[in-house]
Residue frames as qw, qx, qy, qz and C-alpha x, y, z in Angstrom:
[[0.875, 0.336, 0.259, 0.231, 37.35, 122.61, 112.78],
 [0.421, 0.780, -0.219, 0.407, 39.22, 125.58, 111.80],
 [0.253, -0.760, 0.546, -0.245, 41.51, 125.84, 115.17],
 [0.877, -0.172, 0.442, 0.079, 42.16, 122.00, 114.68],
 [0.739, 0.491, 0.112, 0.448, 43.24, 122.33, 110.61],
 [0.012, 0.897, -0.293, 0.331, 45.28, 125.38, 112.25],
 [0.673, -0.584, 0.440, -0.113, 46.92, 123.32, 114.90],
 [0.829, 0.043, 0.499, 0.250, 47.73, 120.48, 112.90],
 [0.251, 0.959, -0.025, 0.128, 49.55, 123.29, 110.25],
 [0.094, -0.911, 0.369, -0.158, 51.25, 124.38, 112.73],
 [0.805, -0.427, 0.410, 0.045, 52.44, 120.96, 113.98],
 [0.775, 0.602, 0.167, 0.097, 53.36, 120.23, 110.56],
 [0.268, 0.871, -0.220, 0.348, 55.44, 123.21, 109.97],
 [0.581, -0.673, 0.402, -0.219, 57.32, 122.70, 113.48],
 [0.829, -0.214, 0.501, 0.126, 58.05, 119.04, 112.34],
 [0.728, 0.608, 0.065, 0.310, 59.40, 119.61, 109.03],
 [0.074, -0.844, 0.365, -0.387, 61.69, 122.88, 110.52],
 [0.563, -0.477, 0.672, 0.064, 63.24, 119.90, 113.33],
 [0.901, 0.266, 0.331, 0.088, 63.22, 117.34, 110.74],
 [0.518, 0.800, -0.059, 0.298, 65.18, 120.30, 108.49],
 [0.332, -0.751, 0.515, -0.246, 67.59, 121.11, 111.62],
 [0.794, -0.309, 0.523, 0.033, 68.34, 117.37, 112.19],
 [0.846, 0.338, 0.297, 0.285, 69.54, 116.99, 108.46],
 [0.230, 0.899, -0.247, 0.281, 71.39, 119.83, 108.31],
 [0.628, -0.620, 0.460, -0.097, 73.19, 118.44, 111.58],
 [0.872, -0.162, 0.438, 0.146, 73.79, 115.26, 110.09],
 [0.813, 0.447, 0.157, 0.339, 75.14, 116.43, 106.86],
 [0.044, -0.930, 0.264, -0.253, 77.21, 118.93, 108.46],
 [0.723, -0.470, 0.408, -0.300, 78.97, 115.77, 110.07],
 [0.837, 0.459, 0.257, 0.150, 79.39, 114.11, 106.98],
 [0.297, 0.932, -0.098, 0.181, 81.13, 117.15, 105.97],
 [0.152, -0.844, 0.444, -0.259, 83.25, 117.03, 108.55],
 [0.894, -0.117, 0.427, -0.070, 83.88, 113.50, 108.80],
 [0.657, 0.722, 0.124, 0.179, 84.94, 113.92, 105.05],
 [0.035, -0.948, 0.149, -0.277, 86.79, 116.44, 105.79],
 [0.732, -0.576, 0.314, -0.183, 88.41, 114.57, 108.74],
 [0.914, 0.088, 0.389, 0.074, 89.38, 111.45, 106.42],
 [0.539, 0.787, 0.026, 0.298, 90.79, 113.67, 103.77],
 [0.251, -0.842, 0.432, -0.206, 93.35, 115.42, 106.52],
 [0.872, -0.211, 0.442, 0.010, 94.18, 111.88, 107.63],
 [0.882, 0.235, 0.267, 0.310, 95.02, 110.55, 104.67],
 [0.339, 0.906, -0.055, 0.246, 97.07, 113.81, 103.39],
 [0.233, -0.822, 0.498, -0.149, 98.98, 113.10, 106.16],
 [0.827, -0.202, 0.525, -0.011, 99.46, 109.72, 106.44],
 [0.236, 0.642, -0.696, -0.219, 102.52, 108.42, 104.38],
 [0.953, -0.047, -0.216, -0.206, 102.68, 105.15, 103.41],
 [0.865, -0.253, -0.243, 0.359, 105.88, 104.47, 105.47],
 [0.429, -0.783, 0.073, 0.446, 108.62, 106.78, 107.57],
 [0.698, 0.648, 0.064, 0.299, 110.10, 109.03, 105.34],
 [0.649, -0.522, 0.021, 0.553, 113.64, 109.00, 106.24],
 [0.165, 0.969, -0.063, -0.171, 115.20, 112.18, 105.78],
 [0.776, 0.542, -0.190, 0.262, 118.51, 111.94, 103.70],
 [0.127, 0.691, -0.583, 0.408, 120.94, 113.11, 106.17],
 [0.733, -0.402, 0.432, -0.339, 119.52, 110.52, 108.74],
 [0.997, 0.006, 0.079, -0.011, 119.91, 107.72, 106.29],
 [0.241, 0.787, -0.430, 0.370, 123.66, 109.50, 105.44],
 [0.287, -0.672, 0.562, -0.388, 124.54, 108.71, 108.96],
 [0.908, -0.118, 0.329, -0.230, 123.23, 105.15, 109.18],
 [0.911, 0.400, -0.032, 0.095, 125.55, 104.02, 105.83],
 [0.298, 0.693, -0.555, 0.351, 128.95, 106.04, 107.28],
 [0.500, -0.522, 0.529, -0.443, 128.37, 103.74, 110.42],
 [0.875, -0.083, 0.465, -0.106, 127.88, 100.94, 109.23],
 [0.542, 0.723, -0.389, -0.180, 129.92, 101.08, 105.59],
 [0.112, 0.631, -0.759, 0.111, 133.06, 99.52, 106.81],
 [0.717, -0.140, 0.617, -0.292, 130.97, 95.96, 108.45],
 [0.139, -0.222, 0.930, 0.258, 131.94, 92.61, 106.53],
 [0.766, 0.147, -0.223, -0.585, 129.44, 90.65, 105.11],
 [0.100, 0.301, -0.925, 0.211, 128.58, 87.11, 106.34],
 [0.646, -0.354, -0.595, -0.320, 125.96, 84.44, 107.47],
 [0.295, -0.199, 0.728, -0.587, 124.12, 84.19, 110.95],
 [0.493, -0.188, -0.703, -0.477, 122.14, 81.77, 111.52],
 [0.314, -0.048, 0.553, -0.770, 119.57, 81.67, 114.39],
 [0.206, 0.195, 0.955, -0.086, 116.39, 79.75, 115.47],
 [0.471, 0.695, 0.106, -0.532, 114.30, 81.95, 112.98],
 [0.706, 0.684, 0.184, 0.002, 116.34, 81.21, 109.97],
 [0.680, 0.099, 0.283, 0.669, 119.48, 82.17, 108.22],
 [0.075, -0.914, -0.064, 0.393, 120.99, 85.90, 107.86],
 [0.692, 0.067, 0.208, 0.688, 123.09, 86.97, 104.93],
 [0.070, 0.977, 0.019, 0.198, 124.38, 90.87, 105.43],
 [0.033, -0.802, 0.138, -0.580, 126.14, 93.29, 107.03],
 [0.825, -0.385, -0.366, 0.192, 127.74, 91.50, 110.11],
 [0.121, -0.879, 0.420, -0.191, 130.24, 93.58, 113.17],
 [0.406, 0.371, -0.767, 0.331, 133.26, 92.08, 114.36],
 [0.251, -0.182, 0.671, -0.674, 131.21, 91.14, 117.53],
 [0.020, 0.211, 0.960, 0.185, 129.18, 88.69, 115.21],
 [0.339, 0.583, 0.423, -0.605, 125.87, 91.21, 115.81],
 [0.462, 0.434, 0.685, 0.359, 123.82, 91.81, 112.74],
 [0.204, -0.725, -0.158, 0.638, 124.40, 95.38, 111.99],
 [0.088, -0.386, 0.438, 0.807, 123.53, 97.23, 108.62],
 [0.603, 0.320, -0.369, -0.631, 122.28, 95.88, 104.92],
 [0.364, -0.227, 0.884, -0.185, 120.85, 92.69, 105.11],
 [0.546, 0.078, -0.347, -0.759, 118.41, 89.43, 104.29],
 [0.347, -0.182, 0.806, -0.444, 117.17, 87.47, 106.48],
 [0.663, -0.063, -0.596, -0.448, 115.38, 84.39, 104.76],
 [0.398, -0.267, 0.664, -0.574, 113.11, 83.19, 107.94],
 [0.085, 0.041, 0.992, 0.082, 111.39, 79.76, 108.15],
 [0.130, 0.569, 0.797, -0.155, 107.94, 81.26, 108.75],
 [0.192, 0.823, 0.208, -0.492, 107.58, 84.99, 107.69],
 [0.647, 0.728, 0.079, 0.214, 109.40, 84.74, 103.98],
 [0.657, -0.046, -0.110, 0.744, 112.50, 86.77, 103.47],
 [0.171, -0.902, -0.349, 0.191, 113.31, 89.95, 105.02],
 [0.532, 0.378, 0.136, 0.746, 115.22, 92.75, 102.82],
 [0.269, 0.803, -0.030, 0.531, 116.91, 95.82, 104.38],
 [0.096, 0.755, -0.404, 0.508, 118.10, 97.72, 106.79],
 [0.696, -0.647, -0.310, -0.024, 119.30, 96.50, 110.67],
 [0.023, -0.686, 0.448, -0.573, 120.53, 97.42, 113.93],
 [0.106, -0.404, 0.842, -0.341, 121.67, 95.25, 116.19],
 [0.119, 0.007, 0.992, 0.038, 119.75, 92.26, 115.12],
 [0.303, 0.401, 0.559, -0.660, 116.83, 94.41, 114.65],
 [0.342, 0.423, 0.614, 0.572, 114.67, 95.56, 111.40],
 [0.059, 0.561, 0.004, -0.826, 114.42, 99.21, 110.56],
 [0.576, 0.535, 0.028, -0.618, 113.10, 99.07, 107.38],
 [0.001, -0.455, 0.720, 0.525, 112.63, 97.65, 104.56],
 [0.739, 0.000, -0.181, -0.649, 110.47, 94.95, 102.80],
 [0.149, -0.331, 0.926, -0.104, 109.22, 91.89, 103.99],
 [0.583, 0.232, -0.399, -0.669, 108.10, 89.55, 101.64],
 [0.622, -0.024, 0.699, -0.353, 105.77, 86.77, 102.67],
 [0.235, 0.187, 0.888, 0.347, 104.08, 84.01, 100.11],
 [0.042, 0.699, 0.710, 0.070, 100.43, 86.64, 100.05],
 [0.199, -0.929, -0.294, 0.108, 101.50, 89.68, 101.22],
 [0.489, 0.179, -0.208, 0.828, 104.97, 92.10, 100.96],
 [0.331, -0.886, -0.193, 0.261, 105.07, 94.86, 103.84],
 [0.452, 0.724, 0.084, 0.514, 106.87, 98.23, 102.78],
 [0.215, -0.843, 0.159, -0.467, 108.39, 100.39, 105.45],
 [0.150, 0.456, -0.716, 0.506, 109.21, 99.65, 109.26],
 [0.141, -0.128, -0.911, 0.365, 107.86, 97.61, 112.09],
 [0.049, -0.550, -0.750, 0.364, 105.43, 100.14, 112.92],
 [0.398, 0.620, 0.073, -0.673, 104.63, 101.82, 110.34],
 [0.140, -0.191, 0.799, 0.553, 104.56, 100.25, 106.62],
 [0.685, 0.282, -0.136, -0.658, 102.04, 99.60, 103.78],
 [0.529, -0.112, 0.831, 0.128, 100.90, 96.18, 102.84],
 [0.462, 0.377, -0.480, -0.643, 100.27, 95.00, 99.27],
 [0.861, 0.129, 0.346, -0.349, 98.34, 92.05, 97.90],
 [0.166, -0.393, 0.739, 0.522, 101.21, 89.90, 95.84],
 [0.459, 0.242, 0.822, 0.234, 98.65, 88.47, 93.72],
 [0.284, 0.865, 0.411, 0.040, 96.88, 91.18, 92.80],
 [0.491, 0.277, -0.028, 0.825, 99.95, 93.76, 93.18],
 [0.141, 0.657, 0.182, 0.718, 97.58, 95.89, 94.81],
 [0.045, 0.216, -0.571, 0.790, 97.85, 97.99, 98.09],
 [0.442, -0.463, -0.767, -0.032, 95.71, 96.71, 100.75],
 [0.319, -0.885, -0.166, -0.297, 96.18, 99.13, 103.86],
 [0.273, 0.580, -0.452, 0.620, 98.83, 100.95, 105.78],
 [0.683, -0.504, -0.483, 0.216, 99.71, 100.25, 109.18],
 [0.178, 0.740, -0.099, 0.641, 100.43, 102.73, 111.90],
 [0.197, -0.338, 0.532, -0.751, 101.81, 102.79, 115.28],
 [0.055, 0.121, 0.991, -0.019, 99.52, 99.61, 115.54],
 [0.433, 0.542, 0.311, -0.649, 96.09, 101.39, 114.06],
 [0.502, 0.263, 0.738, 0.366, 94.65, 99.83, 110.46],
 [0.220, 0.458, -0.214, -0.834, 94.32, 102.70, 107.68],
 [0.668, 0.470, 0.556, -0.153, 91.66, 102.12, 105.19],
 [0.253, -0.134, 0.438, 0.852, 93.60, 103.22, 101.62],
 [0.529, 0.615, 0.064, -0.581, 91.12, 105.74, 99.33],
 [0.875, 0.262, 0.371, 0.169, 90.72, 104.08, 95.72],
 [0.439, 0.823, -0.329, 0.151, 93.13, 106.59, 93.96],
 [0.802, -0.367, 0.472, 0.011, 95.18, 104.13, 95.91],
 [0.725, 0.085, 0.621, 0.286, 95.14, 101.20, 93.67],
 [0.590, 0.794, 0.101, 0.110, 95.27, 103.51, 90.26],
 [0.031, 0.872, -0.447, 0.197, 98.66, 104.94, 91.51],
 [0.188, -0.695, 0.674, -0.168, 100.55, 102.67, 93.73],
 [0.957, 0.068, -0.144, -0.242, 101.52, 98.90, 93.18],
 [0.366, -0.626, 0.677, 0.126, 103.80, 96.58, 94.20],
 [0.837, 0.446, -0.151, -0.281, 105.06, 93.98, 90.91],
 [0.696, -0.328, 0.510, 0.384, 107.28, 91.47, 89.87],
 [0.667, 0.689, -0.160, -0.233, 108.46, 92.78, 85.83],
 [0.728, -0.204, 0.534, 0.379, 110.77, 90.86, 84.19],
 [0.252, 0.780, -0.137, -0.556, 112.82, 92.41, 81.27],
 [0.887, 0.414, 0.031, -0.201, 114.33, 90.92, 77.97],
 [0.422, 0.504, -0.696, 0.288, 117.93, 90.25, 79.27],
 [0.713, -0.281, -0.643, -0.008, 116.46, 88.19, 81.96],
 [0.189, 0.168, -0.330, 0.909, 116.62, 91.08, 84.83],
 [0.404, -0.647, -0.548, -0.344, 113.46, 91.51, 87.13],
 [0.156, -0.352, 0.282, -0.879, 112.82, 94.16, 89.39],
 [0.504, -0.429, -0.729, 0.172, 110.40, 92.71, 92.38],
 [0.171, -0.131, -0.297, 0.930, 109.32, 96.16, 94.31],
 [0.362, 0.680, 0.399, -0.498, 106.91, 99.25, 94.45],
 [0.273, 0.301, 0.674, 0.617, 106.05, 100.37, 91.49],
 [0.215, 0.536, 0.320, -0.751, 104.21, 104.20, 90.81],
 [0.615, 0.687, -0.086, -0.377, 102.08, 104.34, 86.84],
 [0.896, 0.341, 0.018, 0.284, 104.05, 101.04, 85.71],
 [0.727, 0.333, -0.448, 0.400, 107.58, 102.20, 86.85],
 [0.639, 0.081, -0.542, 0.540, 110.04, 101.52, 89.32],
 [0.127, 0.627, -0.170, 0.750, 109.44, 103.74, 92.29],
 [0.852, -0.375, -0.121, -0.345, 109.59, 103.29, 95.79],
 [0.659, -0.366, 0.651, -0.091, 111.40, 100.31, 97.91],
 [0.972, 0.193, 0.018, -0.135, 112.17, 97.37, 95.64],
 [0.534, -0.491, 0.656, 0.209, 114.72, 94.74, 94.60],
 [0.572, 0.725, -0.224, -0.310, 116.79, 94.39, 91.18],
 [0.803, 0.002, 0.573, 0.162, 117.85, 90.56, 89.91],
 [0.412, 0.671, -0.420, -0.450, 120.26, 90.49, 87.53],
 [0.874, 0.313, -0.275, -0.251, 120.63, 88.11, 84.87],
 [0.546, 0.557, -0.556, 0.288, 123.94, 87.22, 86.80],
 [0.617, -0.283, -0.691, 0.248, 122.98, 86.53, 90.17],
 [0.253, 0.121, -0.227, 0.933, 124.15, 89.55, 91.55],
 [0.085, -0.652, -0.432, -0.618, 121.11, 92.17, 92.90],
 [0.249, 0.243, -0.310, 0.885, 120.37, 95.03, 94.40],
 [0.248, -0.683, -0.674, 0.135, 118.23, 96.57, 97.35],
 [0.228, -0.271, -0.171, 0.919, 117.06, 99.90, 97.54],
 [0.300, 0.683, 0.615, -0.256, 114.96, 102.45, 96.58],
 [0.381, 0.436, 0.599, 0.553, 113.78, 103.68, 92.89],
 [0.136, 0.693, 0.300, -0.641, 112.62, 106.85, 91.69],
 [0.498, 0.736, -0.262, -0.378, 111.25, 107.51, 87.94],
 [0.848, 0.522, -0.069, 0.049, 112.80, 104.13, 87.18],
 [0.462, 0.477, -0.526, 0.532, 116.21, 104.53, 88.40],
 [0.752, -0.101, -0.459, 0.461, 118.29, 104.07, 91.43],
 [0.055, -0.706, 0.053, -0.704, 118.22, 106.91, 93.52],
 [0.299, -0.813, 0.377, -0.328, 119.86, 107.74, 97.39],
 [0.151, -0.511, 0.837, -0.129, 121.16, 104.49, 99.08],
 [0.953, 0.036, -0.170, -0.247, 121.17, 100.97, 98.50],
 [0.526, -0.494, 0.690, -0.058, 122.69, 97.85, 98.38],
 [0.734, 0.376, -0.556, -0.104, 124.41, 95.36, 95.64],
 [0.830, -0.184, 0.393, -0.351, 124.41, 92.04, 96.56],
 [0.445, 0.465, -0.733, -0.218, 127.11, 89.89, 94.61],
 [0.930, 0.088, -0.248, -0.257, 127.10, 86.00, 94.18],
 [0.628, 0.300, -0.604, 0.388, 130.32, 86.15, 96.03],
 [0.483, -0.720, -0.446, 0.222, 128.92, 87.09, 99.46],
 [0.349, -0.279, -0.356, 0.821, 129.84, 90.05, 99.42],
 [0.193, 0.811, 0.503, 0.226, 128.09, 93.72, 98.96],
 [0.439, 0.447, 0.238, 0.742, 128.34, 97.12, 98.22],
 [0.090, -0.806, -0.529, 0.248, 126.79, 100.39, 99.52],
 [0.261, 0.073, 0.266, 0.925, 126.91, 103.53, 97.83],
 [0.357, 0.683, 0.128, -0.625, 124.56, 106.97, 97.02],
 [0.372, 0.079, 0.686, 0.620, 123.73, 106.19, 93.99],
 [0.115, 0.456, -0.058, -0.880, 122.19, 108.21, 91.41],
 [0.781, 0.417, 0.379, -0.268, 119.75, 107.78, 88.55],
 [0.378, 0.804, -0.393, -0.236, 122.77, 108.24, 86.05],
 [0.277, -0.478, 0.803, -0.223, 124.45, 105.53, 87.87],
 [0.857, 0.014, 0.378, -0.350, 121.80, 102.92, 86.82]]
């Protein structure tokens, strides 16, 4: 009896000690999973952040293009047009099936900018951009290089995309960081006129685009003093 209640002791002790090894394992994994996700997401921007001298170069190339309608079997273009009828620059493309599409191109392409559907608005570039929920305003998940990014919830407390409308009849339609302006978005004035570009603290801030009721537009560095 006594070298059996020994034995079975020892088994005991043996199976608790792997049992203790196999949870240490697994929450060491956790950790590092954790760990993993956190790194990820520190890196992971919610769209290409173009460096200022790159976007510099894009507006001294394209500054001097007319402004004009294309129309194609997608829909109807009103930007930034070359003398060779390409679509080259600041733009909006208002397509039959994917909503309208607001910002930059190159040679009929999209480089950035937002494109705003009837459920959804996408922030960024083809293949990389964040998507928001227009009904709710709130960010859904970031695309990358064609991989789906779950967003952490200090997400939705910080970043939003809105429509605000002000008390001279002026509505901003864009991101939005703690209730203001920051980000990608687009400013409707009371006059028809509005503008595309991107906010910071509320104001206007590196390059955009003004959009006048006479077909034509603008393009300038603007500043937040400028607003």
């Amino acid at each position: 009896m006594c070298n059996f209640a020994s034995i079975f002791r020892n088994s005991i002790r043996k199976t608790f000690r792997f049992m203790r090894k196999i949870f240490s394992f697994f929450l060491l994994l956790q950790c590092v999973c954790t760990l993993s996700v956190r790194a990820q997401f520190a890196r992971l921007d919610k769209y290409p952040n173009i460096p200022g001298q790159y976007d510099a170069a894009f507006v001294d190339y394209v500054k001097d293009f007319a402004s004009g309608v294309a129309k194609s079997s997608f829909g109807q273009y009103f930007g930034q047009i070359t003398k060779e009828r390409n679509i080259y620059g600041f733009g909006a493309y208002y397509t039959d099936n994917d909503g309208v599409i607001y910002g930059q191109y190159r040679l009929g392409n999209f480089l950035f900018g937002i494109k705003m559907g009837t459920q959804i608005a996408k922030v960024g570039s083809n293949d990389h951009y964040i998507v928001y929920d227009l009904t709710t305003g709130n960010p859904l998940y970031i695309m990358k290089d064609g991989d789906k990014y779950t967003l952490p919830a200090e997400y939705e407390k910080t970043y939003r995309f809105e429509s605000l409308t002000y008390q001279n009849g002026d509505k901003y339609v864009g991101e939005t960081v703690n209730g203001k302006r920051e980000g990608v978005g687009l400013y409707y004035y009371n006059n028809g006129n509005y503008y595309y570009g991107r906010y910071k603290n509320n104001d206007r801030q590196g390059f955009g685009a003004m959009f006048y009721t006479n077909n034509t537009l603008t393009i300038q560095y603007w500043k937040s003093e400028d607003e």
